[in-house]
C-alpha positions in Angstrom: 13.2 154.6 83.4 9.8 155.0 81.3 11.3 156.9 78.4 14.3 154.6 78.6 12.5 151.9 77.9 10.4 153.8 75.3 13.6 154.4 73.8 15.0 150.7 73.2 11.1 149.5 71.9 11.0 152.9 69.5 14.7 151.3 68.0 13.9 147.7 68.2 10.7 148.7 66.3 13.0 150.7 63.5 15.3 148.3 63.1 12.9 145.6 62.3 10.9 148.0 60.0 14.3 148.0 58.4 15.4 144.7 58.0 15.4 142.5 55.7 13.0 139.2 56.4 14.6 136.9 54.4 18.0 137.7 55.8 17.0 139.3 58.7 20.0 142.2 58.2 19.7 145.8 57.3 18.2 146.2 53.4 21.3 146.4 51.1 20.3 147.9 47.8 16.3 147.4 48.9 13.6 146.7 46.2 9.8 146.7 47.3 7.4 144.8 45.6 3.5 145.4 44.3 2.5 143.9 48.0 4.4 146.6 49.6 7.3 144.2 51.0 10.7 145.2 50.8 13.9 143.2 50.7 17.6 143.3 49.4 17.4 142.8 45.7 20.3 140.4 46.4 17.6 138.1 48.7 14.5 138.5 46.3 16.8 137.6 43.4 18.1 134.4 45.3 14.3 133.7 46.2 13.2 133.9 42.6 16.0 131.9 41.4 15.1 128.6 43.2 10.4 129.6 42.1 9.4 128.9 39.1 6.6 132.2 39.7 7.8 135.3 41.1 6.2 135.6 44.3 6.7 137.5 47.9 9.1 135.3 49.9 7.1 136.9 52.6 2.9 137.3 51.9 3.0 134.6 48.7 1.5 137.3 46.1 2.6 137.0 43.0 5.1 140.3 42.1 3.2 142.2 38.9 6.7 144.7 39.7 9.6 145.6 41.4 10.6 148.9 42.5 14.0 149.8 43.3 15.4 152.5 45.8 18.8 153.5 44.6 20.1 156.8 43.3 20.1 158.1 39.9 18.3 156.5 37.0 21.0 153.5 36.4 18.2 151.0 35.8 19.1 147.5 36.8 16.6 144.4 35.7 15.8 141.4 37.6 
């Protein structure tokens, strides 16, 4: 019962460290930004759209960069 339980907290805990906190899913096409925050480029792009200064939806700070975790070197600006 222990390690069950163990279990379901160890996956609740994975799940939220993949998740998204602006849409709260799974990261599609994740970016992570100088603050160490990650989100769907698809959510940080909507963010930015409504700011006038690119900031962290989630800490405030403004972004100096964005890094982006695909494959293969097709380079895609924000």
């Amino acid at each position: 019962m222990l390690l069950s339980s163990f279990r379901d907290q160890m996956a609740s805990k994975s799940e939220q460290n993949l998740s998204c906190p602006v849409c709260h899913e799974i990261f599609k096409d994740p970016v992570l930004l100088s603050c160490s925050h990650s989100f769907c480029r698809a959510c940080l792009q909507s963010w930015w759209t409504e700011k006038a200064i690119k900031d962290c939806p989630f800490c405030k700070r403004i972004s100096s960069k964005v890094i982006h975790f695909y494959k293969g070197n097709n380079k895609k600006g924000f």
